[in-house]
PDB file of the backbone (N, CA, C, O) and the ligand in Angstrom, with CONECT records:
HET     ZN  A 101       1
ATOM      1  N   UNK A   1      77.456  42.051  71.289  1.00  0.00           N
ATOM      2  CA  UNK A   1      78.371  42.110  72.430  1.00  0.00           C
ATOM      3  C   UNK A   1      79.571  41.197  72.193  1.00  0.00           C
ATOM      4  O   UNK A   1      79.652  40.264  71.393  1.00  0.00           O
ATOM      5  N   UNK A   2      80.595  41.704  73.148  1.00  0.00           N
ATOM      6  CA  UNK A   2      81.859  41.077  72.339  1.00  0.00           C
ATOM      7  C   UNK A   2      81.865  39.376  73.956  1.00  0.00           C
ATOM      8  O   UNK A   2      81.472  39.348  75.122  1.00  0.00           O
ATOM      9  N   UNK A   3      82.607  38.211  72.929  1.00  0.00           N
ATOM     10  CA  UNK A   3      82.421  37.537  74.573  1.00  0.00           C
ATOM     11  C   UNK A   3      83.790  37.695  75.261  1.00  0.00           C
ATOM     12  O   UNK A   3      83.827  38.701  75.970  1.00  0.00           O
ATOM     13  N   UNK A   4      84.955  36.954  75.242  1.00  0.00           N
ATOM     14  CA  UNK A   4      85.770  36.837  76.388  1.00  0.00           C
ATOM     15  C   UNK A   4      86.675  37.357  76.181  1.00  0.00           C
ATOM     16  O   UNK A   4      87.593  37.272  76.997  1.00  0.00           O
ATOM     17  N   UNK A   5      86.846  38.240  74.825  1.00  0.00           N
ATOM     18  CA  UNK A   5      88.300  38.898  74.359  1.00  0.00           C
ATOM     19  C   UNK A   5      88.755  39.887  75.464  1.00  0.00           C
ATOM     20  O   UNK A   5      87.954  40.399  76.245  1.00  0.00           O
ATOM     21  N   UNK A   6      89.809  40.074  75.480  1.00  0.00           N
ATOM     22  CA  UNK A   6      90.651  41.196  76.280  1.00  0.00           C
ATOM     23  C   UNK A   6      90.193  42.366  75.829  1.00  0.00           C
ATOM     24  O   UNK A   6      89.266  42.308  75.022  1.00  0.00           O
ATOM     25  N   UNK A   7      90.668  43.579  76.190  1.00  0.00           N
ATOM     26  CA  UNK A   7      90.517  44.713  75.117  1.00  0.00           C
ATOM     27  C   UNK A   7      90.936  45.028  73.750  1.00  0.00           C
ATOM     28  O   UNK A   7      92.045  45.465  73.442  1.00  0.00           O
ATOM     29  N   UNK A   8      90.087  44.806  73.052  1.00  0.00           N
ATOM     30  CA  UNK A   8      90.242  45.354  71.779  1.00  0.00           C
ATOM     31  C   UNK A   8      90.323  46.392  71.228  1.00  0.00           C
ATOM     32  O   UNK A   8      90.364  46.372  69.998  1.00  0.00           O
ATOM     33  N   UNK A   9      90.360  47.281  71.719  1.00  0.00           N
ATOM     34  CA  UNK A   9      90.266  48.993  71.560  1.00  0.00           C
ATOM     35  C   UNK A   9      90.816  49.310  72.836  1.00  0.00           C
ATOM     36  O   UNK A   9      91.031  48.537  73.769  1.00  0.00           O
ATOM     37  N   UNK A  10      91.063  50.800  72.754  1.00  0.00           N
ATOM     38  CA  UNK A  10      92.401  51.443  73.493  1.00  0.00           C
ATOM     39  C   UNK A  10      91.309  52.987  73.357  1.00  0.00           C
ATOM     40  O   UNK A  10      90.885  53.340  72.257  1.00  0.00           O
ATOM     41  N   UNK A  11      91.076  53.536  74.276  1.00  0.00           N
ATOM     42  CA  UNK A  11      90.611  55.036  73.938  1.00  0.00           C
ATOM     43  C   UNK A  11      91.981  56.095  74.150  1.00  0.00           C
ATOM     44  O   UNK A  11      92.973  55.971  74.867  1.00  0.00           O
ATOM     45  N   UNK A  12      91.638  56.994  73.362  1.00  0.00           N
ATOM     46  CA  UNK A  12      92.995  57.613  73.100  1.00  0.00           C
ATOM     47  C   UNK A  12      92.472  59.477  72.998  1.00  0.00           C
ATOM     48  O   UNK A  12      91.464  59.860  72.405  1.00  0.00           O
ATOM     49  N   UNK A  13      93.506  60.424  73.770  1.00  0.00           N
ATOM     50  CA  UNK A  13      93.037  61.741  73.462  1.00  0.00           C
ATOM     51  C   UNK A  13      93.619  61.957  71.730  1.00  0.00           C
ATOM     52  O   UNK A  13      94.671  61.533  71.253  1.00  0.00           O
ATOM     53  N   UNK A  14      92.763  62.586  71.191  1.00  0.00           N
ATOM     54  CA  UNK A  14      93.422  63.242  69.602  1.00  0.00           C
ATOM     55  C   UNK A  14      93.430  64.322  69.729  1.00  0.00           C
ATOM     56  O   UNK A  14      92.457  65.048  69.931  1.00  0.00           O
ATOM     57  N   UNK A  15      95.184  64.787  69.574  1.00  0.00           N
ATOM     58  CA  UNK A  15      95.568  66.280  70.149  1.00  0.00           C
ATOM     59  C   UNK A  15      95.467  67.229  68.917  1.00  0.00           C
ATOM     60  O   UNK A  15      95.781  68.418  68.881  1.00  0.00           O
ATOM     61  N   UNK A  16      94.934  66.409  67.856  1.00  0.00           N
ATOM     62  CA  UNK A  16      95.369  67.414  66.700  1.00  0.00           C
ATOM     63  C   UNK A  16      93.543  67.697  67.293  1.00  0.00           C
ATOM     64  O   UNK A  16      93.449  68.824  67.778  1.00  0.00           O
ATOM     65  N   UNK A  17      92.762  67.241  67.311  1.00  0.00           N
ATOM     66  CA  UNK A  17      91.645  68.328  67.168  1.00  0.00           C
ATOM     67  C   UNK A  17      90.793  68.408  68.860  1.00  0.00           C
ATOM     68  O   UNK A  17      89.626  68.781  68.980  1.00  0.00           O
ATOM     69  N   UNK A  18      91.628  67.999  69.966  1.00  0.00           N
ATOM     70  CA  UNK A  18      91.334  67.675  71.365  1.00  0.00           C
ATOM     71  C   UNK A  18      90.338  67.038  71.820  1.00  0.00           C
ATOM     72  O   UNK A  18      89.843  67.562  72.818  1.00  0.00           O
ATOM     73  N   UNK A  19      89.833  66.059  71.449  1.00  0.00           N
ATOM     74  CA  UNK A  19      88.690  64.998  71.103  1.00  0.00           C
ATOM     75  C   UNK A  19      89.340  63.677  71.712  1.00  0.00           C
ATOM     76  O   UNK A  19      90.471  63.198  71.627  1.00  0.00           O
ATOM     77  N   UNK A  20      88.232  63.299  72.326  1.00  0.00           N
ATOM     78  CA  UNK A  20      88.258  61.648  72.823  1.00  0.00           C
ATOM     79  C   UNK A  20      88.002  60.593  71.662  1.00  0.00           C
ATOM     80  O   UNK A  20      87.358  61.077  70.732  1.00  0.00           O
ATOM     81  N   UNK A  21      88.355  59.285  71.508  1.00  0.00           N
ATOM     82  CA  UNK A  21      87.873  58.478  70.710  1.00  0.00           C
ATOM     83  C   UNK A  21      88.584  57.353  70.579  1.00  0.00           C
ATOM     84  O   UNK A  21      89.807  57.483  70.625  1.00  0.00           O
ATOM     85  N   UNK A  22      88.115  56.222  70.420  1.00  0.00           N
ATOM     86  CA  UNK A  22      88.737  54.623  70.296  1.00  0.00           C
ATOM     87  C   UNK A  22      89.617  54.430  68.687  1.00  0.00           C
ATOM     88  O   UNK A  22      89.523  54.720  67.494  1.00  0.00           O
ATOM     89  N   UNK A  23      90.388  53.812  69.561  1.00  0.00           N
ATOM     90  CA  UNK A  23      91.307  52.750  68.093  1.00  0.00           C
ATOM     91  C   UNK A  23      91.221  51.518  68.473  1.00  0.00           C
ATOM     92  O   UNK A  23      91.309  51.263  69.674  1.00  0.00           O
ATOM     93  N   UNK A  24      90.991  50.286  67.328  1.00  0.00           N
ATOM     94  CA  UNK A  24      91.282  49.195  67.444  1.00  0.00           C
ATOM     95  C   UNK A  24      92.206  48.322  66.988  1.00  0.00           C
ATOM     96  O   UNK A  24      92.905  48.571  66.005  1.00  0.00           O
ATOM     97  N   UNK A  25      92.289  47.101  67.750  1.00  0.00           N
ATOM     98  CA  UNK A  25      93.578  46.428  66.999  1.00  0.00           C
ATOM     99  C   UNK A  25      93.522  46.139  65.750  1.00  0.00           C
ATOM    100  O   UNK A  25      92.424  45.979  65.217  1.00  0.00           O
ATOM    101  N   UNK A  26      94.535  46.034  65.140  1.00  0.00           N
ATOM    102  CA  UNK A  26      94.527  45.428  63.507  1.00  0.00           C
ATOM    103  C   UNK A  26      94.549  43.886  63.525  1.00  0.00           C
ATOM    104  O   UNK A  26      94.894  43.207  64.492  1.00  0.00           O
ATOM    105  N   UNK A  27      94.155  43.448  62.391  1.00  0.00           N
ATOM    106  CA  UNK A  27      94.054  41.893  62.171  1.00  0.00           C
ATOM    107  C   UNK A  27      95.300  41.277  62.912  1.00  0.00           C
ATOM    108  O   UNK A  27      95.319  40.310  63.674  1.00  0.00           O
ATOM    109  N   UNK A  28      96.136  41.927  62.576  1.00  0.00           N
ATOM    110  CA  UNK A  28      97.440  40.860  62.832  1.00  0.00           C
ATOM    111  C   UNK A  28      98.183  41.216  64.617  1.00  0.00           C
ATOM    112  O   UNK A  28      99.245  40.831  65.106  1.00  0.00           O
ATOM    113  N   UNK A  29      97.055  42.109  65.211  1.00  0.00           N
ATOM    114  CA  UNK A  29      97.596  42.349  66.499  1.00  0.00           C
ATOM    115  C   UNK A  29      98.535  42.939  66.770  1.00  0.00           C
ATOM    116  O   UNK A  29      99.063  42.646  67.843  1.00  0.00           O
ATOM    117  N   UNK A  30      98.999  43.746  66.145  1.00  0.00           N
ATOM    118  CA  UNK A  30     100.444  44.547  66.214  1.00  0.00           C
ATOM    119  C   UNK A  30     100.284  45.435  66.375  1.00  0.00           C
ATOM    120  O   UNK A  30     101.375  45.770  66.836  1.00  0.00           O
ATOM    121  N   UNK A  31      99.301  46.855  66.379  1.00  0.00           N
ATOM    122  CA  UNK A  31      99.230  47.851  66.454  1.00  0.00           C
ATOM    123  C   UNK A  31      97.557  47.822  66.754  1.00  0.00           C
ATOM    124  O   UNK A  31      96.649  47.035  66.486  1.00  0.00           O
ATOM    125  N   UNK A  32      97.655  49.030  67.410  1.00  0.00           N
ATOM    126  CA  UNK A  32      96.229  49.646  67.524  1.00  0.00           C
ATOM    127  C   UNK A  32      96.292  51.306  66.396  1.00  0.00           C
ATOM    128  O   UNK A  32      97.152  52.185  66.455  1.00  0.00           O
ATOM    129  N   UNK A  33      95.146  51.250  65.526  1.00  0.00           N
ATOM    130  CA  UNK A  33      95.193  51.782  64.254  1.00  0.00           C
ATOM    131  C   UNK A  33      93.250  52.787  64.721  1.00  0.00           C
ATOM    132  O   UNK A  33      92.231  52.196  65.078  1.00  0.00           O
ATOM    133  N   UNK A  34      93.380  54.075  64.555  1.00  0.00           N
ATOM    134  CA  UNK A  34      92.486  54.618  64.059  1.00  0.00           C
ATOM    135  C   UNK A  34      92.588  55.688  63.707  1.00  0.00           C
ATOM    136  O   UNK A  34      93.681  56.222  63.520  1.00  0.00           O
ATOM    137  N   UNK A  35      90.676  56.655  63.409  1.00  0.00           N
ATOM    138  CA  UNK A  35      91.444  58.042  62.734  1.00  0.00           C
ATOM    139  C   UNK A  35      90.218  58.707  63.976  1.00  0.00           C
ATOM    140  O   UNK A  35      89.174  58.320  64.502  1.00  0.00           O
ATOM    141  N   UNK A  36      90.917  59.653  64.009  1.00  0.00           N
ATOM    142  CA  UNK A  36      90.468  61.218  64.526  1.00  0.00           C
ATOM    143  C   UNK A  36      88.843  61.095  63.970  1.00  0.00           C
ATOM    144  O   UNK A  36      88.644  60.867  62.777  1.00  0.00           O
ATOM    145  N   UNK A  37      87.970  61.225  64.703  1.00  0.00           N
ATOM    146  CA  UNK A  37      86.598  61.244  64.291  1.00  0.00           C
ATOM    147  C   UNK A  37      86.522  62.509  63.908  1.00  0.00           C
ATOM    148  O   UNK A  37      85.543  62.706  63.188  1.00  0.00           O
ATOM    149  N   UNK A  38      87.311  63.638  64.151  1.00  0.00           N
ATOM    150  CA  UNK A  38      86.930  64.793  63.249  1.00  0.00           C
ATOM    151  C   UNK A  38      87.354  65.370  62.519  1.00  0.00           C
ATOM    152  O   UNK A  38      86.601  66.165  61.956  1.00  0.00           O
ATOM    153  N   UNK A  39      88.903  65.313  62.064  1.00  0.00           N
ATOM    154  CA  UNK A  39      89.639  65.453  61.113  1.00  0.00           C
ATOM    155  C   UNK A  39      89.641  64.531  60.148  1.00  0.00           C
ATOM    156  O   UNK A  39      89.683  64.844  58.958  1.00  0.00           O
ATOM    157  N   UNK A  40      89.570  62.597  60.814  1.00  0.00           N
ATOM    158  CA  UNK A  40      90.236  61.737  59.597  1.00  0.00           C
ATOM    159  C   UNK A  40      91.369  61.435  60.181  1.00  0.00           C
ATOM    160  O   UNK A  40      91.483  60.224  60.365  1.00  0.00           O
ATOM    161  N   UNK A  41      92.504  62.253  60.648  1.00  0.00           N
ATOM    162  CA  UNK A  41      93.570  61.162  60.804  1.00  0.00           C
ATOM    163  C   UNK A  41      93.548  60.392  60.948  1.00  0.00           C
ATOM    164  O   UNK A  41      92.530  59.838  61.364  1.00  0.00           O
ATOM    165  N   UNK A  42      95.029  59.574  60.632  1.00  0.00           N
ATOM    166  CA  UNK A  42      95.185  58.188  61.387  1.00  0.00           C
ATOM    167  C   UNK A  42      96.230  58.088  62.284  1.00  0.00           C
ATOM    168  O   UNK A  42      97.395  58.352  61.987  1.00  0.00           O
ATOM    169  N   UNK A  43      95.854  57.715  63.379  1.00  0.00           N
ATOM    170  CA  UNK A  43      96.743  56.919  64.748  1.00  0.00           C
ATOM    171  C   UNK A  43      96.789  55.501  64.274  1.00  0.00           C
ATOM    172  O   UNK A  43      96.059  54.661  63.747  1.00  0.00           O
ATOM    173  N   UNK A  44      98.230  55.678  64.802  1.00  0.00           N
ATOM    174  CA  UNK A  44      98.928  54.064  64.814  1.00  0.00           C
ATOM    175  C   UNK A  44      99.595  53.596  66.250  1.00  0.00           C
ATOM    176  O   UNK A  44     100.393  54.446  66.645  1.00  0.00           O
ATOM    177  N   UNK A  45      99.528  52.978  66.730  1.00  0.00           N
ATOM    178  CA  UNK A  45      99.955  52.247  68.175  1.00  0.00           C
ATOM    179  C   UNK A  45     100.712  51.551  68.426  1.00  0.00           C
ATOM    180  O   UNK A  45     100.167  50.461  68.255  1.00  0.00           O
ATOM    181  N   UNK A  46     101.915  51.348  68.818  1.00  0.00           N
ATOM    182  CA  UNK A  46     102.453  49.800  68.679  1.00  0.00           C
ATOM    183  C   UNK A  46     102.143  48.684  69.760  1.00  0.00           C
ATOM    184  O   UNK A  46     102.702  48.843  70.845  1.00  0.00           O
ATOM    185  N   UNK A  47     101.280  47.513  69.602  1.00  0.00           N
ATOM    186  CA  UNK A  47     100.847  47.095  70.977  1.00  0.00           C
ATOM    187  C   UNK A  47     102.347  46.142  71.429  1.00  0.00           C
ATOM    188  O   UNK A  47     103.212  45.725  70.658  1.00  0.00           O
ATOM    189  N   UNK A  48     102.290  46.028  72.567  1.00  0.00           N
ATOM    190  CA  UNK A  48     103.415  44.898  73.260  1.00  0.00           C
ATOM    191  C   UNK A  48     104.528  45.540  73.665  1.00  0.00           C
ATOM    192  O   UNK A  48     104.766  46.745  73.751  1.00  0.00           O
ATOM    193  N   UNK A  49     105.276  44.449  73.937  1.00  0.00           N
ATOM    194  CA  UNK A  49     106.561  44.980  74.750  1.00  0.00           C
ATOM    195  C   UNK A  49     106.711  45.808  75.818  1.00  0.00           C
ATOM    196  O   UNK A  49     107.557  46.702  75.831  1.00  0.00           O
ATOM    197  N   UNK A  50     106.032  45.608  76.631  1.00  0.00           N
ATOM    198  CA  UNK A  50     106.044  46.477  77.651  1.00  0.00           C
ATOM    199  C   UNK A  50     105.108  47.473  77.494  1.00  0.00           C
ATOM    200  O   UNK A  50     104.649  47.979  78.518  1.00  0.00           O
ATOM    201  N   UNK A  51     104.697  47.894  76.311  1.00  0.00           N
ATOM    202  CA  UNK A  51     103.804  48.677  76.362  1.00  0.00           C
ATOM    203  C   UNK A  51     102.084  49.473  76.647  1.00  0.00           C
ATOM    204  O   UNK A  51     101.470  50.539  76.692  1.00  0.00           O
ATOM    205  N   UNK A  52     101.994  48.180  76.759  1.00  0.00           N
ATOM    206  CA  UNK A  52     100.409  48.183  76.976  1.00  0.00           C
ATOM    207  C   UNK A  52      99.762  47.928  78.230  1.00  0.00           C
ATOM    208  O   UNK A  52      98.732  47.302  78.481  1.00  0.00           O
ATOM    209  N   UNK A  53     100.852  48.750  79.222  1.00  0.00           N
ATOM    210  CA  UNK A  53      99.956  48.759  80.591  1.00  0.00           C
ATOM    211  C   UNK A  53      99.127  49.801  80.802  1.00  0.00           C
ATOM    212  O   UNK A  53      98.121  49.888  81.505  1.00  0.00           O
ATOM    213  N   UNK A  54      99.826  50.800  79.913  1.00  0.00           N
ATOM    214  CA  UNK A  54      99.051  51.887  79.703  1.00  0.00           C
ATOM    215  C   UNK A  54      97.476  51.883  78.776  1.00  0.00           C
ATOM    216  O   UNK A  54      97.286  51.493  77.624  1.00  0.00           O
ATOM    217  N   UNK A  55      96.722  52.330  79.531  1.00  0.00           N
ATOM    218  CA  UNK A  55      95.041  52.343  78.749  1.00  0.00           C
ATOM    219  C   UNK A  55      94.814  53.676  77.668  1.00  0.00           C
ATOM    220  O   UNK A  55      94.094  53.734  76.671  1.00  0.00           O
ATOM    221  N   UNK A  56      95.586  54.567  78.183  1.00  0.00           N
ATOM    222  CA  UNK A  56      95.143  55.360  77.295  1.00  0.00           C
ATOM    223  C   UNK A  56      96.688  56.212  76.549  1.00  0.00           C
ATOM    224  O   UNK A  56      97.850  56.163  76.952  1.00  0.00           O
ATOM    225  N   UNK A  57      96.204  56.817  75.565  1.00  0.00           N
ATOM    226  CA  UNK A  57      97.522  57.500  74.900  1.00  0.00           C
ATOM    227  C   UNK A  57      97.040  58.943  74.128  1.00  0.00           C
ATOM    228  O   UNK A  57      95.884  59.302  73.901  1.00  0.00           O
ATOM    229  N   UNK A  58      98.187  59.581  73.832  1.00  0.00           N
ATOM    230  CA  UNK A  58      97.995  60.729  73.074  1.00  0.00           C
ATOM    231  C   UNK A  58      98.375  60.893  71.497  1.00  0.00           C
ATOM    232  O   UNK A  58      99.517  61.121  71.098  1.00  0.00           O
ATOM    233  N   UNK A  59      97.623  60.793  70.956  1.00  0.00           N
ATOM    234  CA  UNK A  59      97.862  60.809  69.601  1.00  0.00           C
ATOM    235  C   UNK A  59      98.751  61.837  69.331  1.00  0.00           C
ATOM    236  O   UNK A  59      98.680  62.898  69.951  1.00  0.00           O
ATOM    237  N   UNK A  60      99.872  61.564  68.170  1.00  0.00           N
ATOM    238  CA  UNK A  60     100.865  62.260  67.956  1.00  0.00           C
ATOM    239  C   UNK A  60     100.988  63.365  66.299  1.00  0.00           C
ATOM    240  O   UNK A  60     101.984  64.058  66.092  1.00  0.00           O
TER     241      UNK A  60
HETATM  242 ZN    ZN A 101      91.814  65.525  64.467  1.00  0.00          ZN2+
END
């Protein structure tokens, strides 16, 4: 179990194959990075700036 961190993952729709599934942040906190659990892609995120009031996103 994780203890007091914020969210570390972001769930996101993946439109290339219409599937639910999590990305997490990268080491250096700058992006939220994953792939499509059924294709493989990869999603990239940019976290900050205004951006992250939003919980969820659509992979592009
Ligand atoms: Zn896919």
């Amino acid at each position: 179990m994780e203890k007091n961190e914020p969210r570390k993952f972001l769930g996101v729709m993946f439109n290339c194959c219409n599937v639910y599934g999590r990305i997490y942040k990268n080491k250096a906190g700058t992006h939220y990075t994953g792939f499509c659990p059924k294709c493989m892609k990869q999603i990239k995120i940019k976290i900050g700036e205004g951006g992250t009031s939003e919980r969820f996103f659509n992979s592009y």
